[in-house]
C-alpha positions in Angstrom: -216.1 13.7 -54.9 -215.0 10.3 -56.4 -216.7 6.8 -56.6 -215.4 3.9 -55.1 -216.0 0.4 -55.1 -217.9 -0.9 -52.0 -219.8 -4.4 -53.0 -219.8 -7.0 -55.5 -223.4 -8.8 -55.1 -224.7 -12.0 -55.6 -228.3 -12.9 -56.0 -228.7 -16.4 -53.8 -230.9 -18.6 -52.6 -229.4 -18.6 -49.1 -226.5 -16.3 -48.3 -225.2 -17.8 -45.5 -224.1 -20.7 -47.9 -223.0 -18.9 -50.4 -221.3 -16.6 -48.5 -219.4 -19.6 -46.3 -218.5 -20.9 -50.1 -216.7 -17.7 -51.4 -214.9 -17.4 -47.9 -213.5 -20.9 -48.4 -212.4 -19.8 -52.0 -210.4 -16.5 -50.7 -209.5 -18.3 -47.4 -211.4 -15.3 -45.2 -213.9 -15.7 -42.6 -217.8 -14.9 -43.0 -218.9 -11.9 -41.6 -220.6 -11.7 -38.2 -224.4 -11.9 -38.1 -224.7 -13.9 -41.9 -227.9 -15.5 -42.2 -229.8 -17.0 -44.7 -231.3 -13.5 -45.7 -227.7 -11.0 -45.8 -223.8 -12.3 -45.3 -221.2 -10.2 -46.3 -217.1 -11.5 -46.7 -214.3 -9.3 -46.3 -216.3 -5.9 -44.9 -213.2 -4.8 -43.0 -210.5 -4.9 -45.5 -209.9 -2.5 -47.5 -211.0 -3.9 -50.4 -214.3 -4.3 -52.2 -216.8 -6.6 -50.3 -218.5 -9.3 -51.5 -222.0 -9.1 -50.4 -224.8 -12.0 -50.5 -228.7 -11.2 -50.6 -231.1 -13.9 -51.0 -233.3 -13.1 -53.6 -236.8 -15.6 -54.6 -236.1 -16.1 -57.8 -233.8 -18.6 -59.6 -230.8 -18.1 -61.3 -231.4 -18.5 -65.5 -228.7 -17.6 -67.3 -225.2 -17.0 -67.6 -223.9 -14.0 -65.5 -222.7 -11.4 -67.3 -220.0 -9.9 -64.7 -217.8 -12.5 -63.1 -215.0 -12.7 -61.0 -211.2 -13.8 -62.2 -209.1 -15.3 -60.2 -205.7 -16.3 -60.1 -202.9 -18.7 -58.9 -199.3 -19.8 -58.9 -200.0 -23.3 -57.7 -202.9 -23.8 -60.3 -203.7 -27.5 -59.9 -203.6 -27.7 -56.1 -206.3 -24.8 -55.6 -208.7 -26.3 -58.7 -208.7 -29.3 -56.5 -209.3 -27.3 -53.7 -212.0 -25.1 -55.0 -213.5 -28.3 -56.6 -213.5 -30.0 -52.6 -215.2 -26.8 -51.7 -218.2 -27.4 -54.2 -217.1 -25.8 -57.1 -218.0 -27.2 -61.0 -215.6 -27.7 -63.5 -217.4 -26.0 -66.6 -214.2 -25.7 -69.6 -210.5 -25.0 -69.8 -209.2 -22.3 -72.1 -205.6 -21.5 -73.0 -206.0 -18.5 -74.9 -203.9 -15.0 -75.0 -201.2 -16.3 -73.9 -203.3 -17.3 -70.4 -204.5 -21.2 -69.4 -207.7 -20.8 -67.4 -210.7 -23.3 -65.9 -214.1 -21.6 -65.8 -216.1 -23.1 -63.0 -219.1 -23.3 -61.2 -220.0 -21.4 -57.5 -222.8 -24.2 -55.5 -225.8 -21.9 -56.9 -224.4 -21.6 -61.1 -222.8 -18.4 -60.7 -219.6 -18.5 -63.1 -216.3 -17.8 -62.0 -212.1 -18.3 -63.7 -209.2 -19.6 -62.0 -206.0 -18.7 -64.1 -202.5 -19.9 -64.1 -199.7 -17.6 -63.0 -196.7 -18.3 -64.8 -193.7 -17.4 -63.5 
């Protein structure tokens, strides 16, 4: 028997939003049947899903676990993440790496690195 990976989940205040924010990011559809309450993105791939569950209480803190992302055509999909709603928190260019940290719509922190070719 092994474990695999079936979720990541985010805590939300509505995860139909939140949901329809992150498919915009990986350029995937929402799930069927996302509601306020449950969405899910990317359920049939074979890939970990990301799953949204609203939850009452409020964000307070800096995540701990966060999702890295990266791109060839860095500057085009910044501005594109940033027309989806994301917030531009601080640029790094460390380990040999130049990365933004931003900002989901409900605080939830995630990178956007440069791949250089």
């Amino acid at each position: 028997m092994s474990i695999t990976l079936e979720n990541i989940a985010f805590d939300c205040t509505n995860a139909a939003t939140l949901a329809t924010f992150w498919a915009g990011v990986l350029s995937v559809e929402v799930d069927a049947e996302a509601n306020e309450f449950f969405a899910t993105i990317n359920r049939a791939a074979d890939a970990p899903t990301l799953m949204f569950l609203q939850v009452p209480e409020p964000r307070t803190a800096k995540n701990r676990l966060h999702l890295d992302l990266a791109t060839a055509d860095w500057s085009t999909e910044l501005d594109r993440l940033l027309a989806l709603g994301a917030q531009r928190l601080d640029e790094h260019n460390e380990y040999g790496t130049h990365w933004i940290t931003l900002a989901d719509p409900e605080g939830n922190v995630f990178d956007l690195a440069e791949h250089k070719d």
